[in-house]
C-alpha positions in Angstrom: 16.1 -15.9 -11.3 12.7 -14.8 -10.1 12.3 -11.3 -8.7 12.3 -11.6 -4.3 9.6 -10.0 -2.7 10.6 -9.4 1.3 7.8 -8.4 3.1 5.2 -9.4 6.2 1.3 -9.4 5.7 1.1 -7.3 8.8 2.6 -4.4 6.6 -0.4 -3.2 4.7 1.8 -1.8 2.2 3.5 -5.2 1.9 -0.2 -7.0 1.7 -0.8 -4.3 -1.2 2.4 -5.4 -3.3 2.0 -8.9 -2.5 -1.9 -9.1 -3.8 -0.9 -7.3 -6.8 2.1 -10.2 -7.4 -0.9 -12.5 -7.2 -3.3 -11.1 -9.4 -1.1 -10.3 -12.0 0.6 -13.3 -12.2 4.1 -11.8 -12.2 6.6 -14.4 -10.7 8.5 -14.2 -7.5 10.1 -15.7 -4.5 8.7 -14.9 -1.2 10.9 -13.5 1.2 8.9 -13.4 4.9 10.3 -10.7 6.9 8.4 -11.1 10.3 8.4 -8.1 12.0 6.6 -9.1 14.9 9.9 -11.2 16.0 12.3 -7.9 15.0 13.9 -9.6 11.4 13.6 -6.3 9.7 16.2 -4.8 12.4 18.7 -6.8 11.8 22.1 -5.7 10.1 21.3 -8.6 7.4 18.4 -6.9 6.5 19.6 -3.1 7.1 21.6 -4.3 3.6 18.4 -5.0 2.0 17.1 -1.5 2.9 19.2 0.5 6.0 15.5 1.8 6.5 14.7 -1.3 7.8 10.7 -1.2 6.6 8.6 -3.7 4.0 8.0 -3.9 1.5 11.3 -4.5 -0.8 12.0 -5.8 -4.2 15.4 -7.3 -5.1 15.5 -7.4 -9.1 18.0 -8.8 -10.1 20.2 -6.8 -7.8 17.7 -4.0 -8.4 16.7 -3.0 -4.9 13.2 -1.1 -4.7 11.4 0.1 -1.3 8.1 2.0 -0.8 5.0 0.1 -1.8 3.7 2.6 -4.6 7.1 3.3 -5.9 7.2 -1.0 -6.6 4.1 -1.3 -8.0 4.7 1.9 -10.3 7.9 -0.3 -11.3 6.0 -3.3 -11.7 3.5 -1.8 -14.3 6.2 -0.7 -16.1 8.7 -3.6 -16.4 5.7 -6.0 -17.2 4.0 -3.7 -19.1 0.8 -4.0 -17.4 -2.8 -3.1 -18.9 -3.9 0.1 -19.0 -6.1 -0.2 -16.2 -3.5 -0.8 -13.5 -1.7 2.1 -14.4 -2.3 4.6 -17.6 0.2 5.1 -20.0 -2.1 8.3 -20.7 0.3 11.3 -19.2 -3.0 13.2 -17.8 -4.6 9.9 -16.6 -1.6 8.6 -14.7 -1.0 11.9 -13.0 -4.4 11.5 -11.6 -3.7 8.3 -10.4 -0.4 9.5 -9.1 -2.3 12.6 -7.4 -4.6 10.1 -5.5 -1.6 7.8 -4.6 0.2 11.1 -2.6 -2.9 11.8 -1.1 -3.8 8.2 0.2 -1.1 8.1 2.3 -1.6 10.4 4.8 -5.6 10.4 4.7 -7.0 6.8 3.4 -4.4 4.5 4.6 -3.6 6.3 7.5 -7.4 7.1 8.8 -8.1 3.2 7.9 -5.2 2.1 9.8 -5.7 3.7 12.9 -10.2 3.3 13.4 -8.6 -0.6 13.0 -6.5 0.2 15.6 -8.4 1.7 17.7 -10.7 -1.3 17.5 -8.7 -4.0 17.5 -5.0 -3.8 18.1 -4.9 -1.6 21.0 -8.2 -3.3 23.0 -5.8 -6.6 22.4 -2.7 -5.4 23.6 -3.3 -3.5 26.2 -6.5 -6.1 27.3 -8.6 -2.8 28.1 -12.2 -2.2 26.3 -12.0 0.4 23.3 -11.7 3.7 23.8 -14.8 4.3 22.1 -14.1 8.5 21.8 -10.8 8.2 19.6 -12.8 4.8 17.2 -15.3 7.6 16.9 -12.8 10.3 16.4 -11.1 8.0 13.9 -14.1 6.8 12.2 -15.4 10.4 11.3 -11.8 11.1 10.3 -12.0 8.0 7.8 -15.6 8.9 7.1 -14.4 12.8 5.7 -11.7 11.1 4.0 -14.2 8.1 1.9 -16.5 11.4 1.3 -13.0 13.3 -0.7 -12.0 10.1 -2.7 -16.1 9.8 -3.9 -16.9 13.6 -4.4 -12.8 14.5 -5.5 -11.5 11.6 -7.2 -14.5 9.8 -8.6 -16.4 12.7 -9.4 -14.2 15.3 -9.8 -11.6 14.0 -11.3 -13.4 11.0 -13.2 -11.2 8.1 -12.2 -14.5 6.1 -12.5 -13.6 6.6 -16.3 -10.2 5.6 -15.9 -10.6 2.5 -13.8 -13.4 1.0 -15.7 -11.9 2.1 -19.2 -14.1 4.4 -20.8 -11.8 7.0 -21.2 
């Protein structure tokens, strides 16, 4: 029984687990969750995760949440190259570091300049409010600065990802 993947594209986490199903090649049922229309709210889905969020995995009975915590699992169970995630202790706590970090500065600066310049201008049918895109956008624009001068740099995960370490 192939592995089921619940999740909706909306969910950027979800897009992130469903890309990597892809390009690996690593089989699995689609489950659409559309959270637009309320699915993930209901008390069906609450026994999928009582959290009531996408991304999920259901492996074999195995129920996963979180988007990096699945793709960690992935790599592992289908013992994945090295250059999705190291096997090299030092190498993958790196990769882990960034992972933490992404969450509450790439994602989340990303996710709100688009926000700012496109979801809200459509829902609320008013122009952009073109101080908080540019409050965001520097935000986001501090944050691309970190991962290039911190992670790259820094840290060398250029090494890592293009395997010269």
């Amino acid at each position: 029984m192939a592995m089921k993947v619940y999740y909706d594209l909306m969910s950027q986490p979800s897009r992130a687990v469903v890309m990597f199903l892809k390009v690996t090649k690593i089989p699995y049922q689609a489950c659409p969750v559309a959270l637009r229309k309320g699915e993930h709210m209901t008390a069906e889905f609450a026994k999928i995760n009582p959290v009531k969020r996408v991304p999920v995995i259901d492996d074999g009975g195995f129920l996963l949440t979180e988007s990096i915590a699945i793709l960690k699992y992935l790599c592992t169970k289908h013992q994945l190259a090295d250059h999705w995630y190291p096997s090299n202790l030092k190498q993958r706590a790196r990769i882990d570091e960034y992972l933490e970090w992404q969450h509450l500065n790439t994602r989340m600066f990303a996710s709100m300049v688009f926000r700012a310049k496109v979801i809200d201008p459509r829902m609320s049918g008013k122009p952009m409010d073109e101080q908080k895109f540019e409050r965001f956008k520097g935000d986001l624009s501090k944050t691309l600065d970190a991962i290039e001068k911190v992670y790259l740099k820094e840290h060398g995960l250029t090494s890592i990802w293009n395997g010269s370490t």
